[in-house]
VEXZA-626045 format. One record per residue (C-alpha): chain; x, y, z. Coordinates in Angstrom, 3 decimals. Layout:
BEGIN
{site "A",{X,Y,Z}}
...
REM end
This chain:
BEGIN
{site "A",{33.881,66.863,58.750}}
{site "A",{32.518,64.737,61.408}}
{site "A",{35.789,62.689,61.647}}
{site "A",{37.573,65.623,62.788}}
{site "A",{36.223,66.398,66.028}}
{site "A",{36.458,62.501,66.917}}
{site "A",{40.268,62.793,65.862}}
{site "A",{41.144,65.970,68.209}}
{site "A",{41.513,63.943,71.424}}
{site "A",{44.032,61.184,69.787}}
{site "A",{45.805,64.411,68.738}}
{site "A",{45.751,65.931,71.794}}
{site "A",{46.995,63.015,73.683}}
{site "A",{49.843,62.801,70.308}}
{site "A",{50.877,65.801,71.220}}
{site "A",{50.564,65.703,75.136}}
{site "A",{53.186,62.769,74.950}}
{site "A",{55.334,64.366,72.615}}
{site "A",{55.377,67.360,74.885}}
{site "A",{55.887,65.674,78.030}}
{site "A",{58.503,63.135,76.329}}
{site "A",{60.721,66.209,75.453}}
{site "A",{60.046,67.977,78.693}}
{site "A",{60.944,65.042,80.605}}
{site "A",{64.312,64.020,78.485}}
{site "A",{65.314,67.741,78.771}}
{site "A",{65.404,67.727,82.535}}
{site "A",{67.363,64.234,82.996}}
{site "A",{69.590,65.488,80.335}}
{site "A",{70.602,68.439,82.322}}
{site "A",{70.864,66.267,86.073}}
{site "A",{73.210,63.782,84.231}}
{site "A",{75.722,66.588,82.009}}
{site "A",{78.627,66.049,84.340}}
{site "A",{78.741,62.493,82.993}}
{site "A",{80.091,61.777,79.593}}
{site "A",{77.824,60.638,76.474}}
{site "A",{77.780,57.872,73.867}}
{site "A",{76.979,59.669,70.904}}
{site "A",{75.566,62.948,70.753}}
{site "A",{75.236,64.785,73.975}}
{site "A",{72.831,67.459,73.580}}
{site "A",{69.087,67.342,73.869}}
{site "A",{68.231,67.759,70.226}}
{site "A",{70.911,65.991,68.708}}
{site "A",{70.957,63.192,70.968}}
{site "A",{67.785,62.092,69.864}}
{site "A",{69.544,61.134,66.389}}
{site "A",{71.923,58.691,68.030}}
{site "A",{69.064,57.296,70.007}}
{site "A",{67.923,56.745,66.676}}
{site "A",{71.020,55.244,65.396}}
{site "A",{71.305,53.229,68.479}}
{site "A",{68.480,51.382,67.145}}
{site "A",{70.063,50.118,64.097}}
{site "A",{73.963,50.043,64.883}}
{site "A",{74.004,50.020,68.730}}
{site "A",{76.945,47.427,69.185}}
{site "A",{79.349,49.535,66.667}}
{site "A",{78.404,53.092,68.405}}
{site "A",{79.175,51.129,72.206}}
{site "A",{82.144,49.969,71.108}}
{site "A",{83.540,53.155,69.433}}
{site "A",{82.302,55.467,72.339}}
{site "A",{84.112,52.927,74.864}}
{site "A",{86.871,53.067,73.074}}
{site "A",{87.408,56.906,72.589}}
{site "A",{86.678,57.219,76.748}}
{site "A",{88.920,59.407,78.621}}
{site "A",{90.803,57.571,81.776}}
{site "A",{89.149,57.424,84.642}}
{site "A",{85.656,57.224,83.230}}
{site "A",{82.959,55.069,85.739}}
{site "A",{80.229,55.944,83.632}}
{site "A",{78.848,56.839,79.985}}
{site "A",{75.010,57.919,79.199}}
{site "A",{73.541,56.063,76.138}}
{site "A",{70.498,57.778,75.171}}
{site "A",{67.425,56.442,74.451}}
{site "A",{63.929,58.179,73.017}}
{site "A",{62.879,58.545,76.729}}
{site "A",{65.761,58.613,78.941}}
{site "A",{69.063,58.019,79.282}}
{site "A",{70.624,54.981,80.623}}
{site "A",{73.846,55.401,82.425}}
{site "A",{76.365,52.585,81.993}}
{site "A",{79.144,51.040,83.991}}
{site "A",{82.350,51.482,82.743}}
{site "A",{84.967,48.732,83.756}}
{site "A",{84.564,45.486,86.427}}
{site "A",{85.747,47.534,89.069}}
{site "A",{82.579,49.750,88.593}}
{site "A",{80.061,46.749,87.860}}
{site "A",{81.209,45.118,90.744}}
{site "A",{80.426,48.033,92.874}}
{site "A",{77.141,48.782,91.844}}
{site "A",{76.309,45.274,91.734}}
{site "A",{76.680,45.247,95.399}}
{site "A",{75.364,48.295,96.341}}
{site "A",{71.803,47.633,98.957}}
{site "A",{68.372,47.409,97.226}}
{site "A",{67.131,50.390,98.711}}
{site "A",{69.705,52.656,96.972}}
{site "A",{69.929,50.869,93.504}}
{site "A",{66.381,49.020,92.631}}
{site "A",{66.397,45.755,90.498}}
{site "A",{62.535,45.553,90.623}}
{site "A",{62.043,49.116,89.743}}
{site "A",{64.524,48.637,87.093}}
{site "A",{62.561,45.640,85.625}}
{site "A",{59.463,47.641,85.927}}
{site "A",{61.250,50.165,83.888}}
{site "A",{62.317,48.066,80.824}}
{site "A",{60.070,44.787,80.934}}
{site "A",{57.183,47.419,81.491}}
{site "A",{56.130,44.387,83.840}}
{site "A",{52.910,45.729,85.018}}
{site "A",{51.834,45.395,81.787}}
{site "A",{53.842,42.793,80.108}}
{site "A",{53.746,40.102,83.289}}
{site "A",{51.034,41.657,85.718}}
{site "A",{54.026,42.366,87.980}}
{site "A",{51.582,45.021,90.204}}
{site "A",{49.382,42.516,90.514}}
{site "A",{51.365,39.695,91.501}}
{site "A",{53.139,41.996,93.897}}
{site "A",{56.041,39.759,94.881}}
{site "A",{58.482,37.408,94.128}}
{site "A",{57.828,34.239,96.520}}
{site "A",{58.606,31.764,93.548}}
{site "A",{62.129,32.499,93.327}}
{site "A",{63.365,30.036,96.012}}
{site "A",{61.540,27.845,94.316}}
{site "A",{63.816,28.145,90.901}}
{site "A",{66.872,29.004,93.204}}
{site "A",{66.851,26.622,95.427}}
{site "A",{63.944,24.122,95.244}}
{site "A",{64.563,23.243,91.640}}
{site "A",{68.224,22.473,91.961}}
{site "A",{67.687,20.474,94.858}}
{site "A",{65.390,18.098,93.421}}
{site "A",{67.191,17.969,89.879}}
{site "A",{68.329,14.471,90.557}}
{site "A",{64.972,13.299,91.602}}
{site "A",{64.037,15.202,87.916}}
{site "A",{66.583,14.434,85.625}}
{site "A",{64.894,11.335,84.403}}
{site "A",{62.029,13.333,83.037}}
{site "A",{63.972,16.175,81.694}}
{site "A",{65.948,13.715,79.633}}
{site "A",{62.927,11.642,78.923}}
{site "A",{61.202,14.684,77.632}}
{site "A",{64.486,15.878,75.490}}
{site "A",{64.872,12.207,73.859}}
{site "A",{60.911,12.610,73.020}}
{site "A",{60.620,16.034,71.411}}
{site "A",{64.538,16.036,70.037}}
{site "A",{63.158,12.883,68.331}}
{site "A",{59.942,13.996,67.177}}
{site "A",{61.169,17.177,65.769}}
{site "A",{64.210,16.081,63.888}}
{site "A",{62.998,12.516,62.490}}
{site "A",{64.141,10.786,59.878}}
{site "A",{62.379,11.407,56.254}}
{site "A",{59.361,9.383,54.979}}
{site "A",{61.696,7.657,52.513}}
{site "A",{63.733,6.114,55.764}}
{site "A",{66.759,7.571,54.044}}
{site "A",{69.684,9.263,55.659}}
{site "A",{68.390,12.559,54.215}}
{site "A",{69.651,16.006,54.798}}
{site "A",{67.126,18.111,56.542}}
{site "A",{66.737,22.149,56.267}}
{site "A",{65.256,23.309,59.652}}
{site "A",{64.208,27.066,60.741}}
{site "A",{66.513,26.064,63.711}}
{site "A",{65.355,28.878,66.581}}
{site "A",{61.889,28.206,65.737}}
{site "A",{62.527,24.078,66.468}}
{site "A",{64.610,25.021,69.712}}
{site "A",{61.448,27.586,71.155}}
{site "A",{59.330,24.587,70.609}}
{site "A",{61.678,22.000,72.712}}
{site "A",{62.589,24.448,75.452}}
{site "A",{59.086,25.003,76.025}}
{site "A",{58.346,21.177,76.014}}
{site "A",{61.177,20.204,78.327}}
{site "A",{60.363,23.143,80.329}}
{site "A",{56.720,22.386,81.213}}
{site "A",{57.567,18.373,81.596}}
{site "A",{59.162,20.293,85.101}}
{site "A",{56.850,22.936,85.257}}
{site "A",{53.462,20.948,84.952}}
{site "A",{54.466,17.073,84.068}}
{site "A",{52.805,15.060,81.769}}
{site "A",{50.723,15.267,79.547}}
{site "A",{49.932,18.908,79.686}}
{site "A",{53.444,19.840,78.606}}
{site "A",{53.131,18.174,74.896}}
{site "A",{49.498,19.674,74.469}}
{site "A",{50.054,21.723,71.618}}
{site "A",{47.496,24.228,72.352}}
{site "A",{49.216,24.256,75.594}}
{site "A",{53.093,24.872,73.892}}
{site "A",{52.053,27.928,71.832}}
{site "A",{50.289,29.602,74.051}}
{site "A",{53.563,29.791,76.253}}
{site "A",{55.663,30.062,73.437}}
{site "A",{53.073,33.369,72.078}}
{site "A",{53.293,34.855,75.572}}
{site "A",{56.961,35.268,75.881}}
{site "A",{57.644,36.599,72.193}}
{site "A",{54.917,38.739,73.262}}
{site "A",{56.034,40.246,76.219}}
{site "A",{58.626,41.142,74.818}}
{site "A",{57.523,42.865,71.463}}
{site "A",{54.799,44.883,73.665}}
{site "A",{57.588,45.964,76.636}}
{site "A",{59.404,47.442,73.199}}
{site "A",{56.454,48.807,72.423}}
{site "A",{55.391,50.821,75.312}}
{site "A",{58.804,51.960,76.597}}
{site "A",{59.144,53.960,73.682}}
{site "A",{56.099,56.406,74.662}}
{site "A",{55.664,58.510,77.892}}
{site "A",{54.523,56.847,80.733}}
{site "A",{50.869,58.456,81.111}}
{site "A",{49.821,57.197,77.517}}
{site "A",{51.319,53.483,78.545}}
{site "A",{47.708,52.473,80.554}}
{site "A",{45.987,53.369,77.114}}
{site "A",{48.040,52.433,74.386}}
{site "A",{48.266,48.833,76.564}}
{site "A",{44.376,48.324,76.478}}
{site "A",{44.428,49.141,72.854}}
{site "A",{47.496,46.732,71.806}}
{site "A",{48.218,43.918,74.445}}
{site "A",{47.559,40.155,74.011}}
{site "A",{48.082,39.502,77.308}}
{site "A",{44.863,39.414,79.015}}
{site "A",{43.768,36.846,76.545}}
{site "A",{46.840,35.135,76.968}}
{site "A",{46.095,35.071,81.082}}
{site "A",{42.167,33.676,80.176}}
{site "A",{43.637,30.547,77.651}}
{site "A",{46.156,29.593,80.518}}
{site "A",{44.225,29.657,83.510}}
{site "A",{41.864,27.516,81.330}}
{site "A",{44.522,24.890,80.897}}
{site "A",{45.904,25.344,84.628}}
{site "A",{42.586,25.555,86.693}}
{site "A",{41.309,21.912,86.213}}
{site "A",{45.368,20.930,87.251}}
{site "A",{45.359,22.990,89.734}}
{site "A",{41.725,21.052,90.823}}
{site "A",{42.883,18.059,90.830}}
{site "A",{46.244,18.945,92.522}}
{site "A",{43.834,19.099,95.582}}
{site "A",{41.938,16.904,97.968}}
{site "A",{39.686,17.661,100.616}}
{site "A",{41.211,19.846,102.996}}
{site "A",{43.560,21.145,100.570}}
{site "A",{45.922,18.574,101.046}}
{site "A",{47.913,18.260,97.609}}
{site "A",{48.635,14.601,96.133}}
{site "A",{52.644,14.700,96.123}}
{site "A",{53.753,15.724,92.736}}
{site "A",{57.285,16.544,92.160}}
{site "A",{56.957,19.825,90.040}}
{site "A",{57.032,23.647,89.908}}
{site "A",{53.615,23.201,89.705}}
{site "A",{52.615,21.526,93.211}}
{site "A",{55.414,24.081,94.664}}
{site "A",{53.969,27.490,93.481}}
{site "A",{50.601,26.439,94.452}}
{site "A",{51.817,25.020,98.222}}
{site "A",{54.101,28.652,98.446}}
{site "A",{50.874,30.974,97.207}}
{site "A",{48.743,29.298,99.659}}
{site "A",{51.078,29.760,102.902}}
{site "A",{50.624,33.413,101.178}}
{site "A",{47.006,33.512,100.813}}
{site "A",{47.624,34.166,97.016}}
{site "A",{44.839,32.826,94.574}}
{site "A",{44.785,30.318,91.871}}
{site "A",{44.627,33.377,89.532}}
{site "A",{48.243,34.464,91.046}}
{site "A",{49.190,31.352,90.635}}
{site "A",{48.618,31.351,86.861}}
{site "A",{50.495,34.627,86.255}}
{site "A",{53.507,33.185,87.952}}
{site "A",{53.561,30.400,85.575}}
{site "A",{53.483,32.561,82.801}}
{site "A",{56.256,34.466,83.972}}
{site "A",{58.236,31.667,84.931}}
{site "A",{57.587,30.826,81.401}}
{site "A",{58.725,33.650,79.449}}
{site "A",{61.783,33.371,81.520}}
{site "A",{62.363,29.830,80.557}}
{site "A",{61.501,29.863,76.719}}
{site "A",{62.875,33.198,75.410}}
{site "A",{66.399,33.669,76.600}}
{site "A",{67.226,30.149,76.795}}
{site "A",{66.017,29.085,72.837}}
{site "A",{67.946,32.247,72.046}}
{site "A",{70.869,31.283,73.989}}
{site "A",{71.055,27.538,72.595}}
{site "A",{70.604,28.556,69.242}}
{site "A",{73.653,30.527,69.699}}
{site "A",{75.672,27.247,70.949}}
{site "A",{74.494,25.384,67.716}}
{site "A",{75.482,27.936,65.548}}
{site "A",{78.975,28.461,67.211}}
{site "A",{79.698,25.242,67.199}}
{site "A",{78.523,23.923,63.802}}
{site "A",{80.510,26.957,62.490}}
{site "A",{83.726,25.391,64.436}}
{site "A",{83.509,21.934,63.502}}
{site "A",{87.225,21.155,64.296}}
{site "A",{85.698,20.801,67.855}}
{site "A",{82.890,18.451,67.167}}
{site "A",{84.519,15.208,67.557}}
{site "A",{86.184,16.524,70.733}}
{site "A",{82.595,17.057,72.517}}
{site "A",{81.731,13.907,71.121}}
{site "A",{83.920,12.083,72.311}}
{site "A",{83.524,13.890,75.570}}
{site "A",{80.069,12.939,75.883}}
{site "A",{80.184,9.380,74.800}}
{site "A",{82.870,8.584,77.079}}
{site "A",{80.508,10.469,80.142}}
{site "A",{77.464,9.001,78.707}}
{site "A",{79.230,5.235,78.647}}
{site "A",{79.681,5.860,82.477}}
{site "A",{76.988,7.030,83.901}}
{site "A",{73.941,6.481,81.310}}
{site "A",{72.183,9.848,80.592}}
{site "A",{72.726,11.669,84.162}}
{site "A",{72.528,14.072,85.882}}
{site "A",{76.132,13.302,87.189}}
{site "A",{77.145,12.409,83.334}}
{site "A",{76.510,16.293,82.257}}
{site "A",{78.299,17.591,85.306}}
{site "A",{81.352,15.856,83.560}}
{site "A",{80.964,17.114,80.831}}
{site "A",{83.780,19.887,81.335}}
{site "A",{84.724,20.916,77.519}}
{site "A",{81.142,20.813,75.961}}
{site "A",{80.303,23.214,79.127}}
{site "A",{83.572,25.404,78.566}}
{site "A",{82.209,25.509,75.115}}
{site "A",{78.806,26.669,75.900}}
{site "A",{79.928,29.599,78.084}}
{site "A",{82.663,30.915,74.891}}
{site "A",{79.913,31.122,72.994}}
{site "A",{78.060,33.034,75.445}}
{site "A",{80.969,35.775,76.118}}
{site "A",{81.009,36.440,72.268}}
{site "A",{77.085,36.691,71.709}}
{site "A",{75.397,37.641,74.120}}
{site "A",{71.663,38.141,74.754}}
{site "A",{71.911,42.096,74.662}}
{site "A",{74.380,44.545,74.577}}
{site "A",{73.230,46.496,77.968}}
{site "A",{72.110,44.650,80.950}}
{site "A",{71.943,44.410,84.951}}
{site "A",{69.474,47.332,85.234}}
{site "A",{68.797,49.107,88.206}}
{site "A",{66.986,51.905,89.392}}
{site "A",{68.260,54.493,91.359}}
{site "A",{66.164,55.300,94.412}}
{site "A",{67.427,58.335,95.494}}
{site "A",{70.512,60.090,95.246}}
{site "A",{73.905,58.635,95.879}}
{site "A",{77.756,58.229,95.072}}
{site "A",{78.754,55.075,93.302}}
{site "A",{82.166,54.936,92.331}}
{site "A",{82.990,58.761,92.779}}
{site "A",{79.914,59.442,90.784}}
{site "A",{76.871,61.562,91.216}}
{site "A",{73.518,59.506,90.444}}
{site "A",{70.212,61.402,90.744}}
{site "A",{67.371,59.720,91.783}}
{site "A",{65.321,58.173,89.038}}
{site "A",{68.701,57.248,86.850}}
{site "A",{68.444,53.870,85.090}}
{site "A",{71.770,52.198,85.634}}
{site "A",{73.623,49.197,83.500}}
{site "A",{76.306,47.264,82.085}}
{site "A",{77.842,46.603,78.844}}
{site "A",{77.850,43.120,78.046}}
{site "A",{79.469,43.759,74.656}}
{site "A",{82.354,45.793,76.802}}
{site "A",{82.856,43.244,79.319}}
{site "A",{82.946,40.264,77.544}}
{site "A",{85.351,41.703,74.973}}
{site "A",{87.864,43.178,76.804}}
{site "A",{91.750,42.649,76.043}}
{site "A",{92.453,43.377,79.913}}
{site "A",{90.103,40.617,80.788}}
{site "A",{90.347,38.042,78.124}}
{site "A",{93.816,38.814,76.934}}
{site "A",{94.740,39.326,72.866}}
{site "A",{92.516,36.934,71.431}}
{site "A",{89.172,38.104,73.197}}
{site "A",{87.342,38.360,70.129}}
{site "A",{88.060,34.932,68.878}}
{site "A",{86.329,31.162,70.217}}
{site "A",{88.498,29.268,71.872}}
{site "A",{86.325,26.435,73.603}}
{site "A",{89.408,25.420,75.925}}
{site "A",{89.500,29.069,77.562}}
{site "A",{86.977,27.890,80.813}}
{site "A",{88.988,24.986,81.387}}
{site "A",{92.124,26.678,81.166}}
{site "A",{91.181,29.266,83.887}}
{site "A",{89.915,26.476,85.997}}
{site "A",{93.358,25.073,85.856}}
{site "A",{95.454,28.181,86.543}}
{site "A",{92.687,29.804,88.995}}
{site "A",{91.783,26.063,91.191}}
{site "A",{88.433,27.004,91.056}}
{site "A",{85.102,26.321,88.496}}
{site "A",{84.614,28.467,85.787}}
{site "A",{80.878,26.489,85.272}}
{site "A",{78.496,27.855,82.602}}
{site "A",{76.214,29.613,85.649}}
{site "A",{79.312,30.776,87.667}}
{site "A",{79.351,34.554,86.898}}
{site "A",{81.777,37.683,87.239}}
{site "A",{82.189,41.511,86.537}}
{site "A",{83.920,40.347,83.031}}
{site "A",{80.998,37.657,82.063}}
{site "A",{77.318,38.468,82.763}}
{site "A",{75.110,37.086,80.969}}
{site "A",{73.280,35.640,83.843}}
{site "A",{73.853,39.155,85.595}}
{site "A",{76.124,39.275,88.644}}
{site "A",{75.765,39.443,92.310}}
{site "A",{72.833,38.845,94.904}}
{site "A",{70.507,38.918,91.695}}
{site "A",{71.908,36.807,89.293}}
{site "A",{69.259,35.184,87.335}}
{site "A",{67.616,32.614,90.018}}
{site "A",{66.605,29.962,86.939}}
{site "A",{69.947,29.963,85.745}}
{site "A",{71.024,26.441,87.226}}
{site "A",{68.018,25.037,85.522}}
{site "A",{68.375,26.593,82.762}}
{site "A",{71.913,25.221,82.322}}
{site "A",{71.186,21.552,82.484}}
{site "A",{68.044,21.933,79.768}}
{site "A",{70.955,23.460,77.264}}
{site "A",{73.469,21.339,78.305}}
{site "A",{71.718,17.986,77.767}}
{site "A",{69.748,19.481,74.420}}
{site "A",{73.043,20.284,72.982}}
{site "A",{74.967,16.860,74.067}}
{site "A",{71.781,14.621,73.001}}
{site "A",{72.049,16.554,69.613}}
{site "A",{75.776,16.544,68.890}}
{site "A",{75.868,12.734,69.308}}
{site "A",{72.493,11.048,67.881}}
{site "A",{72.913,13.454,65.044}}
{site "A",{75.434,15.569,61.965}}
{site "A",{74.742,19.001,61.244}}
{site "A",{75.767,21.899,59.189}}
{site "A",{74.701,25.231,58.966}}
{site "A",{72.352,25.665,55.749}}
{site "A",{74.531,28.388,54.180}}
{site "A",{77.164,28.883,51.584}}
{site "A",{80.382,27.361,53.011}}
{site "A",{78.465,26.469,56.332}}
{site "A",{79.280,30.430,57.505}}
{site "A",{78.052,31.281,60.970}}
{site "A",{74.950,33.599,60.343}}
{site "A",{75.583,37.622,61.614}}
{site "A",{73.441,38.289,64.823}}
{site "A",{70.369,40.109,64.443}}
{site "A",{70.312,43.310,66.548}}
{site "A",{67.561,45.467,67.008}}
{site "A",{68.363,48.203,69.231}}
{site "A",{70.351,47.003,72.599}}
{site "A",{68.684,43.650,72.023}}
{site "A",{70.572,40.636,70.031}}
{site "A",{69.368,37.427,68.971}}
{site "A",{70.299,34.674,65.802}}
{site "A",{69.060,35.890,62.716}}
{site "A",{65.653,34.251,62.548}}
{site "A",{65.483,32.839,59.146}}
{site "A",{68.442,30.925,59.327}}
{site "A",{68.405,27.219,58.908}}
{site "A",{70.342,24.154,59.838}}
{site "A",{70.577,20.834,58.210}}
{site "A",{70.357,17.827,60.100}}
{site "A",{70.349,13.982,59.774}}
{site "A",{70.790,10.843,62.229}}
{site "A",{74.025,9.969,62.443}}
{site "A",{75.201,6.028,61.377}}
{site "A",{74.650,3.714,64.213}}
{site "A",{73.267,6.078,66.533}}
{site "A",{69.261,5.689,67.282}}
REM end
């Protein structure tokens, strides 16, 4: 009997959030009726193709896109606490895209889904002062930093996929998205922090924990009301550990990164940077911790996702193999392994971005938050509306990609850069192909990003032969889980140094 009284207030709270969860869903389902619904519109019903949305979202998009009347701007997908209201058409993501911060809210948006107060300390941190340090600082300094990024891809690319005790040419089955975490977080840091912090392996899995948790706990809490979130986060959340074990590994770097004065000796990483920006910004060596952490989760989690992708597409194509080969030898003869050599590298790049139209990272993206309430193209948004856009629509669109949009063709980049005069690079984006988002705030680490995948995937297709580790070498289905896609995570390639190639 005694247990029961201590149960009442977990069942109060139960039910408090169930109440307010249906309360709050019923009155954003009546300010958004004049717009039309994926699935089931009412506010009972609904709920079951929120449900369903977690299991077969991509096949419920792209049979509610299809059956929209003319003339529709935007569609409501619901969700077990809101709605989200999706862009229908370029015309319409190009609009909102450029609508002014203070009407439609990429920060609040983030809040929203990342839950980043929680997940990255994003009330805490407060700002975003690091961003011209990915946007701009990084790029500028790439050729200074190339050496190391391709030292550190030779090393771990090397270590990871060796040869076999016996010395023989042996196949070799590899959980392949697992390997590629491990390397992106490896060449990562070798910018982030240098050496030799960025091979401690403590060091790697901590980084590589965070960001797979961040986002398993922003699942987590966006699916309950928002005043049980500061609770259930106490209760559940890694992260504050996760804060303790880095700034134990940062602090003495940070240390030594200073003499008296707090003059910093001159090291060329994002390191020396973030601390030189959070000082002009009186931030402490605690900030500057949590925006490594985030920068982190940035790095590791969509890129492994998004290069594991590019293997799989490609291994599953192999026609094209000896074409990017040949590609990259010829670039690689030269100019050495350069920064200059990868900009060359026009078809493997063209390659990289197909895959990227036709698996994609998530099937609605480019949040925003509406701030208060406005008209965007001819359509009444209350404040408080999460906005969007539909990847899977965009990048699969007849109108935009012509007949054969739902087929690779690795050539279709370089073709538009022929007939348009213009690049069609791997981070140039548009209203048809976002997977770096589009506009003002298109992903700021994206340039980075892009040479760490490109020179991963080149270094791989020429030192070594592989094959997916399935019957026939068959591409393995994407793994969705609600709006959120990644490879399956059991599947395995084989791999083995090529002849003559060390």
């Amino acid at each position: 009997m005694t247990d029961i009284p201590m149960a009442l207030p977990l069942y109060a709270t139960l039910l408090m959030g169930g109440l307010y969860a249906v309360a709050y869903r019923l009155g954003e389902t009546r300010r958004l009726q004049h717009i039309p619904a994926i699935g089931q519109s009412g506010m009972i019903l609904s709920y079951w193709s929120a449900l369903q949305f977690q299991f077969n979202g991509p096949r419920l998009l792209d049979k509610g896109f299809r059956n929209l009347r003319p003339g529709v701007k935007f569609v409501r997908v619901p969700g077990f606490i809101r709605w989200s209201v999706v862009a229908v058409g370029p015309e319409t993501v190009q609009e909102f895209t450029r609508a002014p911060d203070k009407l439609l809210s990429v920060p609040e948006a983030f809040e929203e889904f990342m839950q980043a107060s929680y997940t990255l300390h994003q009330e805490e941190i407060g700002d975003k002062i690091q961003l011209p340090i990915l946007k701009n600082t990084i790029p500028r300094a790439m050729e200074g930093l190339f050496p190391a990024l391709y030292d550190e891809t030779k090393i771990v690319i090397e270590d990871t996929f060796k040869d076999s005790e016996s010395g023989n040419r042996e196949w070799q089955s590899f959980v392949v998205v697992h390997e590629i975490m491990h390397a992106i977080a490896r060449i990562s840091n070798r910018i982030f922090v240098g050496l030799p912090l960025c091979r401690a392996p403590d060091y790697v899995k901590l980084n590589i924990s965070f960001a797979n948790e961040v986002v398993f706990l922003s699942y987590i809490l966006v699916l309950v009301p928002r005043f049980i979130r500061p609770l259930l986060n106490r209760l559940i959340s890694p992260i504050p550990q996760r804060i303790k074990q880095a700034q134990a590994f940062l602090q003495p770097l940070i240390d030594s990164r200073r003499g008296i004065g707090h003059e910093y000796e001159k090291w060329n990483d994002y390191l020396t940077w973030l601390m030189e920006v959070a000082e002009a910004h009186n931030k402490a060596d605690r900030d500057v911790v949590l925006r490594m952490l985030s920068t982190n989760f940035a790095s590791i989690h969509t890129t492994s996702v998004t290069v594991t992708q590019i293997l799989f597409t490609l291994l599953s194509h192999p026609q094209y193999i000896d074409p990017l080969r040949a590609e990259i030898d010829q670039e690689v003869a030269n100019k050495g392994w350069t920064k200059d050599a990868l900009e060359e590298m026009r078809f493997l790049e063209s390659s990289m971005k197909e895959s990227q139209r036709l698996h994609v990272v998530g099937s609605i993206l480019l949040h925003r938050m509406v701030m208060e309430d406005c008209t965007i193209a001819e359509t009444f948004l209350p404040k408080g509306t999460m906005l969007a856009a539909n990847l899977l629509h965009a990048h699969a669109s007849p109108e935009a990609w012509g007949n054969d949009a739902g087929s690779f063709d690795p050539y279709r980049f370089l073709r538009l850069e022929e007939e348009n005069g213009k690049r069609f690079g791997i981070v140039t984006t548009t209203p048809n192909i976002l997977n770096f988002g589009h506009g003002r705030h298109a992903c700021p680490g994206r340039f980075f990003a892009a040479q760490q995948m490109k020179l991963i995937l080149a270094y791989l297709l020429v030192k070594f032969d592989m094959k997916i580790d399935t019957p026939g070498g068959r591409r393995p289905k994407d793994f969705w889980f609600g709006l959120a896609c990644m490879p399956d995570p059991r599947s395995r390639i084989l791999i083995r140094r090529r002849t003559g190639y060390t």
